[in-house]
C-alpha positions as CSV (number, residue, x, y, z in Angstrom):
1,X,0.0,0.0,0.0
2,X,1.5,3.3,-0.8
3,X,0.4,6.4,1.0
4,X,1.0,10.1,-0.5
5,X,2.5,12.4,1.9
6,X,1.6,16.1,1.3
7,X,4.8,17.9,1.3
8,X,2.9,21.5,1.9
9,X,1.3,20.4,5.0
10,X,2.9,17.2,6.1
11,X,0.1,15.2,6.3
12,X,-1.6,11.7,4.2
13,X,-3.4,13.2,1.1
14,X,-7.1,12.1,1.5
15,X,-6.8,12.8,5.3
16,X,-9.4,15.3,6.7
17,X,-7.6,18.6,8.9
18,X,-8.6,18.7,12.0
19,X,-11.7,20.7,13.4
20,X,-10.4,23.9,15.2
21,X,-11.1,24.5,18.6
22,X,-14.2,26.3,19.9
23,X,-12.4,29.0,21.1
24,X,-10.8,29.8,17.7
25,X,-14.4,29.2,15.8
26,X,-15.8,31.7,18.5
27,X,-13.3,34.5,17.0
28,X,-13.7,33.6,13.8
29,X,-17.2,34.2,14.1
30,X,-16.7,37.2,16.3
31,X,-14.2,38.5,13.8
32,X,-16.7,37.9,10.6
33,X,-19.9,38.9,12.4
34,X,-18.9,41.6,15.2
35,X,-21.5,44.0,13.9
36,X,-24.4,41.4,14.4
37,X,-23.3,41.0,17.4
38,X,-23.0,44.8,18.1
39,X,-26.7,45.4,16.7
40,X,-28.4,42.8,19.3
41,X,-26.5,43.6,22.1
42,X,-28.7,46.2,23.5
43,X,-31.7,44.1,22.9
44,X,-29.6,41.5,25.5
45,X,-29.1,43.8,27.8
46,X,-32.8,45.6,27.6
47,X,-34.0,42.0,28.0
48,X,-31.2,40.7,30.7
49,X,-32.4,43.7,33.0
50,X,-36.0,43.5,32.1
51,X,-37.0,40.1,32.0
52,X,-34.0,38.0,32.9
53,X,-32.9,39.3,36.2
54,X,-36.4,39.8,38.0
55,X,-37.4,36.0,36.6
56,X,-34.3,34.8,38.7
57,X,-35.0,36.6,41.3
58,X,-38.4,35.9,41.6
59,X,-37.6,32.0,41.4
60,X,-35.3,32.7,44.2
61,X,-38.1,34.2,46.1
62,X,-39.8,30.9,45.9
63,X,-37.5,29.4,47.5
64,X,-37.8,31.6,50.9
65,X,-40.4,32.3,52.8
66,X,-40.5,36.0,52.4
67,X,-43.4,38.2,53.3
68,X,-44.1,41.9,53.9
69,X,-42.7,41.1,57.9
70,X,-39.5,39.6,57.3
71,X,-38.5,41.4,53.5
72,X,-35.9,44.7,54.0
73,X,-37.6,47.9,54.7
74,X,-37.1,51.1,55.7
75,X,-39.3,52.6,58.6
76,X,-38.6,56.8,58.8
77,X,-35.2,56.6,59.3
78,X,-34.8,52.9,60.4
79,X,-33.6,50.7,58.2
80,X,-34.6,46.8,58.6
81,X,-32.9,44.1,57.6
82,X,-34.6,40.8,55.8
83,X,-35.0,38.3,58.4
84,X,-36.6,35.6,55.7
85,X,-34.7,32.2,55.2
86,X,-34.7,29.0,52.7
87,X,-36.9,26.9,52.5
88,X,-36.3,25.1,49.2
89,X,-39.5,24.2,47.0
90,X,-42.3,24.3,50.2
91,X,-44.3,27.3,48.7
92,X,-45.2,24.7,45.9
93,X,-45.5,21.6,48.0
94,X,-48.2,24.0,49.9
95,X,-49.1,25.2,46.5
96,X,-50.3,22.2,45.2
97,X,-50.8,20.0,47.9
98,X,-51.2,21.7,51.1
99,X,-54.6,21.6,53.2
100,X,-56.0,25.0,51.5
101,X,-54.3,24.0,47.9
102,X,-57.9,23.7,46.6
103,X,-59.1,27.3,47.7
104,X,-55.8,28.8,46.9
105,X,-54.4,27.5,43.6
106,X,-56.9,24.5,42.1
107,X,-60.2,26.4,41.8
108,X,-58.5,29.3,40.2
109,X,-56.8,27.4,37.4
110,X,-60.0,25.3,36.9
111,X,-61.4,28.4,36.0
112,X,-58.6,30.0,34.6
113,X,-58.5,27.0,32.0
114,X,-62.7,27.3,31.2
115,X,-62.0,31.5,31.3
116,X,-59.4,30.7,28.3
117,X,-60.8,28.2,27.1
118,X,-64.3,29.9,26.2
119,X,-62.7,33.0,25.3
120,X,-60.2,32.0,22.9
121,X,-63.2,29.9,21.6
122,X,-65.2,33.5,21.1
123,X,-62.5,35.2,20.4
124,X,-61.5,32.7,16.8
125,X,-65.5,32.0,15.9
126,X,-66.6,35.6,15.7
127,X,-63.7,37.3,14.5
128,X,-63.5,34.3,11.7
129,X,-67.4,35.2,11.1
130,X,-66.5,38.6,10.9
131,X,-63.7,38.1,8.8
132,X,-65.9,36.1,5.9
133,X,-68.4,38.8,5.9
134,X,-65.1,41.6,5.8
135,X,-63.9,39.4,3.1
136,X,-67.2,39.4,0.2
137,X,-66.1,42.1,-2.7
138,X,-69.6,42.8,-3.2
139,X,-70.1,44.5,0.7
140,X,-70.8,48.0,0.5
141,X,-68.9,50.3,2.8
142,X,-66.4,47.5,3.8
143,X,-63.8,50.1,5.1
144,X,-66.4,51.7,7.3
145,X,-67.3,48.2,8.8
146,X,-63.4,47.3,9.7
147,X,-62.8,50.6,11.2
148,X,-65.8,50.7,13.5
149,X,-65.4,47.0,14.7
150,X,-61.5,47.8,15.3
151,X,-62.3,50.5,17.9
152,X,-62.8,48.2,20.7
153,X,-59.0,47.1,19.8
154,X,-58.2,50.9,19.6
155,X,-59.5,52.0,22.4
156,X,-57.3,51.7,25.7
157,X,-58.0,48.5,27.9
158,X,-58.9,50.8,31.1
159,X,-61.6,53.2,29.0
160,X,-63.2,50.0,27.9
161,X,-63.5,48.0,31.2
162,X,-64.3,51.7,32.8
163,X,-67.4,51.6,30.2
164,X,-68.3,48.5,31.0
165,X,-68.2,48.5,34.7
166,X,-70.7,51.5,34.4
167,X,-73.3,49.4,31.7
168,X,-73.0,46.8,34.3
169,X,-73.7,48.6,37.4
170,X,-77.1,47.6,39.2
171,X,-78.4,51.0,38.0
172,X,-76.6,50.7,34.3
173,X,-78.0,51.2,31.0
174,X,-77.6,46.9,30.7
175,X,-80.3,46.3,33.9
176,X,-82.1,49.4,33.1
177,X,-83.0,47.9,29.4
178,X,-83.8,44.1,30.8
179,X,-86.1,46.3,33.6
180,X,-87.8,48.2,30.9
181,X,-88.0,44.9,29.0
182,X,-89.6,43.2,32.6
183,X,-86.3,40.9,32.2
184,X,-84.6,39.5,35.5
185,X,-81.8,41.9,36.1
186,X,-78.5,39.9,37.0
187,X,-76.0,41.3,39.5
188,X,-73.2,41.2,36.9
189,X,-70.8,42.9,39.8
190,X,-71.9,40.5,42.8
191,X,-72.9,37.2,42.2
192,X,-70.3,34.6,40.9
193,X,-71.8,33.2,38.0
194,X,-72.8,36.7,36.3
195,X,-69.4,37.7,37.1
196,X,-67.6,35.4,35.4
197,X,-70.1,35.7,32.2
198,X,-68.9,39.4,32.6
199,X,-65.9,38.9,32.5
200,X,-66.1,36.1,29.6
201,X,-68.1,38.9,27.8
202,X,-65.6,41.8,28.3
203,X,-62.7,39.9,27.5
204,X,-64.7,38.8,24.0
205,X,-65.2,42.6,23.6
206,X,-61.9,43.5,23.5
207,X,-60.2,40.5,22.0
208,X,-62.1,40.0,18.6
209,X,-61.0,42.5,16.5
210,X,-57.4,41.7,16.7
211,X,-58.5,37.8,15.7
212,X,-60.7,39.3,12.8
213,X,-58.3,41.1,11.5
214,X,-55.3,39.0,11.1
215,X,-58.0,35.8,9.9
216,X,-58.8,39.0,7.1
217,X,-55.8,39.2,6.4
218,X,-55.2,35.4,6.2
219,X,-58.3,34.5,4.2
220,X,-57.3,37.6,1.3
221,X,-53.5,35.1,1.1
222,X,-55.8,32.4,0.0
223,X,-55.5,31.8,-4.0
224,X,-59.1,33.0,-5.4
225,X,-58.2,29.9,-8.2
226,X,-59.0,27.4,-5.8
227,X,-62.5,28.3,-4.8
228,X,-62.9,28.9,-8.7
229,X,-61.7,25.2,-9.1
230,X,-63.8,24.0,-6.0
231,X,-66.8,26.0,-7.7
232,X,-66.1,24.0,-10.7
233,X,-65.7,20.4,-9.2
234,X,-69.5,21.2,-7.3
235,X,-68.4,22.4,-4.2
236,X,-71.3,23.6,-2.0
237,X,-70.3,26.3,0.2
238,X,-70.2,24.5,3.2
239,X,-67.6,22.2,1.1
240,X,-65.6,25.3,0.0
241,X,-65.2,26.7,3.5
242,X,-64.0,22.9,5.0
243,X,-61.5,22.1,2.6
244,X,-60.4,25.5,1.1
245,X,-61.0,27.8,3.5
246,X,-59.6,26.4,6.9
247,X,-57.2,25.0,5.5
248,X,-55.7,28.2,3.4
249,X,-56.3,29.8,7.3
250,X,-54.0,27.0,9.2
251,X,-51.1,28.5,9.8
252,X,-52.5,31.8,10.4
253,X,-55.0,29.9,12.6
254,X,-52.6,27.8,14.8
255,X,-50.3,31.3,15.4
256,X,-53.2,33.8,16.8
257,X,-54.7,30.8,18.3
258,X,-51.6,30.1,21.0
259,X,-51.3,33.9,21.3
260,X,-54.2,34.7,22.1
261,X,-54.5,31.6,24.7
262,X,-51.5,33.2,26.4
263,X,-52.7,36.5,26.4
264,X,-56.1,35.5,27.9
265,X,-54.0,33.1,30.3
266,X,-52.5,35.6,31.7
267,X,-55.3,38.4,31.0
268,X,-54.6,40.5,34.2
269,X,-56.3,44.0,33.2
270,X,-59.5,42.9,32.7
271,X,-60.1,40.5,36.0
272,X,-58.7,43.4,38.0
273,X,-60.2,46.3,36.3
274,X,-63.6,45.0,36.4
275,X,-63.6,43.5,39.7
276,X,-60.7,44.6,41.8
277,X,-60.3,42.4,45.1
278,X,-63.8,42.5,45.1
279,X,-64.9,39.1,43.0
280,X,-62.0,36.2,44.9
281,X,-64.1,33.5,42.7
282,X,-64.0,35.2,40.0
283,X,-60.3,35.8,40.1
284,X,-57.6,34.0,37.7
285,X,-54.4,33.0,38.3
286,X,-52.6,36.0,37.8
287,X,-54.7,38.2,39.4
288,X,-55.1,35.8,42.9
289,X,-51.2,35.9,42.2
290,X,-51.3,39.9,42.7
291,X,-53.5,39.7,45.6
292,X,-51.4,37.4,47.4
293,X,-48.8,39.5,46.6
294,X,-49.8,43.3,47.0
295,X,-53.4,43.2,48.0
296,X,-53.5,41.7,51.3
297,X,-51.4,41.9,54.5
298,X,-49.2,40.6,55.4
299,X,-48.1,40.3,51.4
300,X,-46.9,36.9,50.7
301,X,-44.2,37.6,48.2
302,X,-42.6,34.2,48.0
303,X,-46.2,32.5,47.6
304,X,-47.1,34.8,44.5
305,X,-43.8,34.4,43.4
306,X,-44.9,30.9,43.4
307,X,-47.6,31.5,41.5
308,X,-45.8,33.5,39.2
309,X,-43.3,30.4,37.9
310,X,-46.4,27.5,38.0
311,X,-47.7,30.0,35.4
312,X,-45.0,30.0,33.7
313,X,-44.3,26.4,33.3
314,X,-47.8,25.7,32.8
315,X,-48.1,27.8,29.3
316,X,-44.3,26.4,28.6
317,X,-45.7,22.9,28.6
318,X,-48.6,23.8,26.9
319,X,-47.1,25.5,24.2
320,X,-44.6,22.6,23.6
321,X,-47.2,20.1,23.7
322,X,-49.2,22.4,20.9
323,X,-46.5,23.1,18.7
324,X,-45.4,19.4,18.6
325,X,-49.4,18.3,18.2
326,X,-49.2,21.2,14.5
327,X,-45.9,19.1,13.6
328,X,-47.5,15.9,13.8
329,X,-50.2,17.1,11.6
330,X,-48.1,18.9,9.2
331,X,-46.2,15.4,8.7
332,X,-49.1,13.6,8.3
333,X,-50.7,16.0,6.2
334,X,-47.6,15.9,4.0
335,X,-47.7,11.6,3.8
Protein backbone atom coordinates (compact mmCIF):
# COMPACT_ATOMS: atom_id res chain seq x y z
CA UNK A 1 0.00 0.00 0.00
CA UNK A 2 1.46 3.31 -0.82
CA UNK A 3 0.40 6.36 1.04
CA UNK A 4 0.98 10.14 -0.47
CA UNK A 5 2.49 12.45 1.87
CA UNK A 6 1.61 16.10 1.33
CA UNK A 7 4.77 17.92 1.31
CA UNK A 8 2.89 21.51 1.91
CA UNK A 9 1.31 20.42 4.96
CA UNK A 10 2.90 17.18 6.11
CA UNK A 11 0.12 15.20 6.27
CA UNK A 12 -1.57 11.72 4.19
CA UNK A 13 -3.36 13.19 1.08
CA UNK A 14 -7.09 12.06 1.51
CA UNK A 15 -6.79 12.84 5.35
CA UNK A 16 -9.35 15.29 6.70
CA UNK A 17 -7.64 18.65 8.86
CA UNK A 18 -8.57 18.73 12.00
CA UNK A 19 -11.74 20.74 13.42
CA UNK A 20 -10.43 23.91 15.20
CA UNK A 21 -11.14 24.48 18.63
CA UNK A 22 -14.23 26.34 19.94
CA UNK A 23 -12.38 28.99 21.12
CA UNK A 24 -10.83 29.75 17.68
CA UNK A 25 -14.36 29.17 15.78
CA UNK A 26 -15.83 31.70 18.55
CA UNK A 27 -13.34 34.51 17.02
CA UNK A 28 -13.67 33.62 13.77
CA UNK A 29 -17.21 34.18 14.12
CA UNK A 30 -16.65 37.17 16.27
CA UNK A 31 -14.21 38.52 13.82
CA UNK A 32 -16.67 37.94 10.63
CA UNK A 33 -19.88 38.88 12.41
CA UNK A 34 -18.92 41.60 15.17
CA UNK A 35 -21.50 44.02 13.89
CA UNK A 36 -24.36 41.42 14.40
CA UNK A 37 -23.34 41.00 17.42
CA UNK A 38 -22.99 44.79 18.13
CA UNK A 39 -26.68 45.42 16.73
CA UNK A 40 -28.38 42.78 19.35
CA UNK A 41 -26.52 43.64 22.10
CA UNK A 42 -28.66 46.24 23.46
CA UNK A 43 -31.73 44.06 22.94
CA UNK A 44 -29.57 41.51 25.46
CA UNK A 45 -29.08 43.81 27.84
CA UNK A 46 -32.77 45.60 27.64
CA UNK A 47 -33.98 42.03 28.04
CA UNK A 48 -31.24 40.69 30.74
CA UNK A 49 -32.42 43.69 33.00
CA UNK A 50 -35.99 43.53 32.12
CA UNK A 51 -36.97 40.11 32.00
CA UNK A 52 -34.03 38.03 32.93
CA UNK A 53 -32.90 39.32 36.21
CA UNK A 54 -36.45 39.83 37.96
CA UNK A 55 -37.45 36.05 36.63
CA UNK A 56 -34.27 34.80 38.72
CA UNK A 57 -34.98 36.60 41.27
CA UNK A 58 -38.40 35.89 41.63
CA UNK A 59 -37.61 32.01 41.43
CA UNK A 60 -35.32 32.70 44.17
CA UNK A 61 -38.09 34.15 46.07
CA UNK A 62 -39.81 30.94 45.91
CA UNK A 63 -37.52 29.38 47.46
CA UNK A 64 -37.79 31.65 50.88
CA UNK A 65 -40.41 32.31 52.79
CA UNK A 66 -40.54 35.97 52.41
CA UNK A 67 -43.37 38.23 53.33
CA UNK A 68 -44.09 41.92 53.86
CA UNK A 69 -42.68 41.05 57.94
CA UNK A 70 -39.53 39.59 57.32
CA UNK A 71 -38.51 41.42 53.51
CA UNK A 72 -35.92 44.68 54.03
CA UNK A 73 -37.62 47.86 54.67
CA UNK A 74 -37.05 51.12 55.69
CA UNK A 75 -39.34 52.62 58.56
CA UNK A 76 -38.65 56.78 58.78
CA UNK A 77 -35.22 56.61 59.27
CA UNK A 78 -34.81 52.92 60.36
CA UNK A 79 -33.60 50.73 58.22
CA UNK A 80 -34.65 46.82 58.63
CA UNK A 81 -32.88 44.06 57.56
CA UNK A 82 -34.60 40.80 55.81
CA UNK A 83 -34.95 38.34 58.44
CA UNK A 84 -36.57 35.60 55.73
CA UNK A 85 -34.67 32.20 55.18
CA UNK A 86 -34.70 29.02 52.70
CA UNK A 87 -36.87 26.92 52.45
CA UNK A 88 -36.34 25.05 49.21
CA UNK A 89 -39.50 24.17 46.99
CA UNK A 90 -42.33 24.29 50.17
CA UNK A 91 -44.29 27.28 48.71
CA UNK A 92 -45.21 24.67 45.92
CA UNK A 93 -45.52 21.62 48.04
CA UNK A 94 -48.22 24.02 49.88
CA UNK A 95 -49.14 25.20 46.48
CA UNK A 96 -50.32 22.23 45.17
CA UNK A 97 -50.82 19.98 47.87
CA UNK A 98 -51.20 21.66 51.06
CA UNK A 99 -54.61 21.62 53.22
CA UNK A 100 -55.96 25.01 51.53
CA UNK A 101 -54.28 23.97 47.89
CA UNK A 102 -57.91 23.71 46.63
CA UNK A 103 -59.06 27.27 47.74
CA UNK A 104 -55.78 28.79 46.89
CA UNK A 105 -54.39 27.51 43.55
CA UNK A 106 -56.93 24.51 42.12
CA UNK A 107 -60.21 26.41 41.81
CA UNK A 108 -58.52 29.30 40.23
CA UNK A 109 -56.78 27.36 37.43
CA UNK A 110 -60.01 25.35 36.88
CA UNK A 111 -61.39 28.44 35.97
CA UNK A 112 -58.63 29.96 34.61
CA UNK A 113 -58.51 27.03 31.95
CA UNK A 114 -62.66 27.29 31.21
CA UNK A 115 -61.99 31.47 31.29
CA UNK A 116 -59.40 30.65 28.34
CA UNK A 117 -60.83 28.18 27.06
CA UNK A 118 -64.33 29.90 26.22
CA UNK A 119 -62.71 33.00 25.32
CA UNK A 120 -60.17 31.97 22.86
CA UNK A 121 -63.20 29.88 21.60
CA UNK A 122 -65.25 33.46 21.12
CA UNK A 123 -62.49 35.16 20.43
CA UNK A 124 -61.53 32.69 16.77
CA UNK A 125 -65.47 31.99 15.94
CA UNK A 126 -66.63 35.57 15.68
CA UNK A 127 -63.65 37.28 14.52
CA UNK A 128 -63.55 34.31 11.70
CA UNK A 129 -67.36 35.15 11.12
CA UNK A 130 -66.45 38.56 10.89
CA UNK A 131 -63.69 38.11 8.78
CA UNK A 132 -65.94 36.06 5.91
CA UNK A 133 -68.42 38.83 5.91
CA UNK A 134 -65.13 41.58 5.77
CA UNK A 135 -63.93 39.35 3.07
CA UNK A 136 -67.20 39.40 0.15
CA UNK A 137 -66.10 42.13 -2.69
CA UNK A 138 -69.59 42.81 -3.25
CA UNK A 139 -70.12 44.46 0.71
CA UNK A 140 -70.81 47.98 0.53
CA UNK A 141 -68.87 50.28 2.77
CA UNK A 142 -66.45 47.49 3.80
CA UNK A 143 -63.82 50.14 5.09
CA UNK A 144 -66.36 51.73 7.25
CA UNK A 145 -67.27 48.23 8.76
CA UNK A 146 -63.40 47.27 9.66
CA UNK A 147 -62.81 50.61 11.21
CA UNK A 148 -65.82 50.66 13.54
CA UNK A 149 -65.41 47.04 14.70
CA UNK A 150 -61.48 47.84 15.30
CA UNK A 151 -62.26 50.47 17.92
CA UNK A 152 -62.83 48.16 20.70
CA UNK A 153 -58.96 47.07 19.79
CA UNK A 154 -58.25 50.88 19.58
CA UNK A 155 -59.46 51.98 22.42
CA UNK A 156 -57.35 51.69 25.65
CA UNK A 157 -58.02 48.50 27.88
CA UNK A 158 -58.86 50.83 31.09
CA UNK A 159 -61.63 53.16 29.04
CA UNK A 160 -63.19 50.05 27.89
CA UNK A 161 -63.53 48.02 31.16
CA UNK A 162 -64.30 51.66 32.76
CA UNK A 163 -67.40 51.56 30.22
CA UNK A 164 -68.31 48.51 31.04
CA UNK A 165 -68.15 48.50 34.73
CA UNK A 166 -70.65 51.54 34.37
CA UNK A 167 -73.29 49.37 31.73
CA UNK A 168 -73.03 46.80 34.32
CA UNK A 169 -73.71 48.61 37.44
CA UNK A 170 -77.09 47.60 39.21
CA UNK A 171 -78.39 51.02 37.98
CA UNK A 172 -76.62 50.74 34.26
CA UNK A 173 -77.96 51.21 30.97
CA UNK A 174 -77.59 46.89 30.72
CA UNK A 175 -80.25 46.25 33.87
CA UNK A 176 -82.07 49.38 33.08
CA UNK A 177 -82.96 47.86 29.36
CA UNK A 178 -83.81 44.14 30.76
CA UNK A 179 -86.10 46.31 33.63
CA UNK A 180 -87.81 48.22 30.90
CA UNK A 181 -88.02 44.88 28.98
CA UNK A 182 -89.59 43.24 32.65
CA UNK A 183 -86.31 40.86 32.23
CA UNK A 184 -84.60 39.49 35.50
CA UNK A 185 -81.85 41.86 36.10
CA UNK A 186 -78.49 39.93 36.98
CA UNK A 187 -75.97 41.34 39.53
CA UNK A 188 -73.23 41.18 36.95
CA UNK A 189 -70.83 42.92 39.79
CA UNK A 190 -71.89 40.48 42.82
CA UNK A 191 -72.92 37.18 42.24
CA UNK A 192 -70.25 34.63 40.89
CA UNK A 193 -71.79 33.18 38.03
CA UNK A 194 -72.83 36.69 36.30
CA UNK A 195 -69.40 37.70 37.07
CA UNK A 196 -67.60 35.41 35.40
CA UNK A 197 -70.06 35.66 32.24
CA UNK A 198 -68.93 39.37 32.61
CA UNK A 199 -65.86 38.95 32.47
CA UNK A 200 -66.15 36.14 29.60
CA UNK A 201 -68.08 38.87 27.76
CA UNK A 202 -65.57 41.78 28.30
CA UNK A 203 -62.65 39.94 27.50
CA UNK A 204 -64.68 38.83 23.95
CA UNK A 205 -65.22 42.60 23.58
CA UNK A 206 -61.86 43.48 23.49
CA UNK A 207 -60.20 40.55 21.99
CA UNK A 208 -62.11 40.00 18.65
CA UNK A 209 -60.96 42.48 16.54
CA UNK A 210 -57.43 41.66 16.67
CA UNK A 211 -58.51 37.76 15.74
CA UNK A 212 -60.65 39.32 12.83
CA UNK A 213 -58.29 41.08 11.51
CA UNK A 214 -55.32 39.04 11.13
CA UNK A 215 -57.95 35.76 9.92
CA UNK A 216 -58.84 38.97 7.10
CA UNK A 217 -55.76 39.22 6.42
CA UNK A 218 -55.23 35.38 6.21
CA UNK A 219 -58.30 34.50 4.19
CA UNK A 220 -57.26 37.65 1.33
CA UNK A 221 -53.49 35.13 1.08
CA UNK A 222 -55.77 32.38 -0.03
CA UNK A 223 -55.47 31.80 -4.01
CA UNK A 224 -59.09 33.02 -5.38
CA UNK A 225 -58.21 29.95 -8.17
CA UNK A 226 -59.00 27.36 -5.78
CA UNK A 227 -62.50 28.34 -4.78
CA UNK A 228 -62.92 28.91 -8.69
CA UNK A 229 -61.67 25.17 -9.09
CA UNK A 230 -63.77 23.99 -6.03
CA UNK A 231 -66.80 26.01 -7.69
CA UNK A 232 -66.12 23.99 -10.74
CA UNK A 233 -65.68 20.43 -9.22
CA UNK A 234 -69.54 21.17 -7.27
CA UNK A 235 -68.43 22.44 -4.22
CA UNK A 236 -71.27 23.57 -2.02
CA UNK A 237 -70.35 26.32 0.21
CA UNK A 238 -70.20 24.46 3.19
CA UNK A 239 -67.56 22.18 1.10
CA UNK A 240 -65.64 25.27 -0.01
CA UNK A 241 -65.15 26.73 3.52
CA UNK A 242 -63.99 22.94 5.03
CA UNK A 243 -61.51 22.12 2.60
CA UNK A 244 -60.43 25.48 1.07
CA UNK A 245 -60.97 27.79 3.51
CA UNK A 246 -59.64 26.42 6.86
CA UNK A 247 -57.15 25.01 5.54
CA UNK A 248 -55.65 28.23 3.40
CA UNK A 249 -56.30 29.79 7.30
CA UNK A 250 -53.99 26.98 9.19
CA UNK A 251 -51.10 28.53 9.77
CA UNK A 252 -52.55 31.82 10.37
CA UNK A 253 -54.96 29.90 12.56
CA UNK A 254 -52.56 27.82 14.77
CA UNK A 255 -50.25 31.34 15.38
CA UNK A 256 -53.23 33.85 16.79
CA UNK A 257 -54.74 30.78 18.32
CA UNK A 258 -51.57 30.09 20.97
CA UNK A 259 -51.27 33.91 21.26
CA UNK A 260 -54.23 34.70 22.07
CA UNK A 261 -54.52 31.61 24.67
CA UNK A 262 -51.46 33.23 26.39
CA UNK A 263 -52.68 36.45 26.36
CA UNK A 264 -56.08 35.46 27.87
CA UNK A 265 -53.99 33.09 30.35
CA UNK A 266 -52.51 35.61 31.66
CA UNK A 267 -55.30 38.44 31.04
CA UNK A 268 -54.58 40.48 34.20
CA UNK A 269 -56.34 43.99 33.18
CA UNK A 270 -59.48 42.91 32.68
CA UNK A 271 -60.14 40.49 35.96
CA UNK A 272 -58.71 43.42 38.04
CA UNK A 273 -60.24 46.30 36.29
CA UNK A 274 -63.57 45.04 36.40
CA UNK A 275 -63.63 43.48 39.71
CA UNK A 276 -60.69 44.58 41.78
CA UNK A 277 -60.26 42.37 45.13
CA UNK A 278 -63.85 42.49 45.12
CA UNK A 279 -64.90 39.11 43.01
CA UNK A 280 -61.99 36.21 44.95
CA UNK A 281 -64.13 33.45 42.72
CA UNK A 282 -63.96 35.16 40.00
CA UNK A 283 -60.26 35.79 40.05
CA UNK A 284 -57.63 33.96 37.74
CA UNK A 285 -54.40 33.03 38.27
CA UNK A 286 -52.63 36.05 37.79
CA UNK A 287 -54.68 38.24 39.40
CA UNK A 288 -55.09 35.80 42.94
CA UNK A 289 -51.21 35.93 42.23
CA UNK A 290 -51.32 39.87 42.65
CA UNK A 291 -53.52 39.72 45.59
CA UNK A 292 -51.44 37.40 47.42
CA UNK A 293 -48.79 39.52 46.61
CA UNK A 294 -49.83 43.29 47.04
CA UNK A 295 -53.37 43.20 48.01
CA UNK A 296 -53.49 41.68 51.31
CA UNK A 297 -51.37 41.90 54.54
CA UNK A 298 -49.21 40.64 55.41
CA UNK A 299 -48.13 40.28 51.37
CA UNK A 300 -46.94 36.90 50.75
CA UNK A 301 -44.19 37.64 48.21
CA UNK A 302 -42.65 34.16 48.02
CA UNK A 303 -46.24 32.48 47.57
CA UNK A 304 -47.09 34.84 44.53
CA UNK A 305 -43.82 34.36 43.35
CA UNK A 306 -44.90 30.88 43.35
CA UNK A 307 -47.61 31.53 41.47
CA UNK A 308 -45.82 33.50 39.17
CA UNK A 309 -43.33 30.42 37.90
CA UNK A 310 -46.42 27.53 37.99
CA UNK A 311 -47.68 29.98 35.37
CA UNK A 312 -44.95 30.04 33.66
CA UNK A 313 -44.27 26.42 33.35
CA UNK A 314 -47.75 25.69 32.78
CA UNK A 315 -48.08 27.84 29.33
CA UNK A 316 -44.31 26.42 28.63
CA UNK A 317 -45.75 22.89 28.58
CA UNK A 318 -48.58 23.80 26.86
CA UNK A 319 -47.12 25.53 24.21
CA UNK A 320 -44.59 22.65 23.64
CA UNK A 321 -47.24 20.07 23.72
CA UNK A 322 -49.24 22.40 20.94
CA UNK A 323 -46.48 23.09 18.69
CA UNK A 324 -45.43 19.37 18.57
CA UNK A 325 -49.44 18.28 18.18
CA UNK A 326 -49.17 21.19 14.47
CA UNK A 327 -45.85 19.08 13.62
CA UNK A 328 -47.47 15.89 13.85
CA UNK A 329 -50.24 17.06 11.56
CA UNK A 330 -48.12 18.88 9.24
CA UNK A 331 -46.25 15.39 8.72
CA UNK A 332 -49.11 13.59 8.26
CA UNK A 333 -50.71 16.00 6.20
CA UNK A 334 -47.62 15.86 3.98
CA UNK A 335 -47.74 11.61 3.79
Amino acid sequence: MTVTIDRATGRRRGDQAPRPGWGTRLRYGYQKHWYAYAMIAPVVVVLGVLVLYPLAYGFYLTLTDADSLNSARTIGVNEIEATYKFVGLDNYADILWGETAYDRFWSHFVWTVVWTAACVTLHYCIGLGLALLLNQKHLRGRTFYRLILVLPWAVPTFVTVFGWRFMLADSGIINSALEALHLPTPLWLEDTFWQRFAAIMVNTWCGVPFMMVSLLGGLQSIDASLYEAAEMDGANAWQRFRHVTLPGLRSVSSTVVLLGIIWTFNQFAIIFLLFGNTAPDAQILVTWAYQLGFGQQPREFAQSAAYGILLLAVLIVFTSFYRRWLNRDDQQLAI
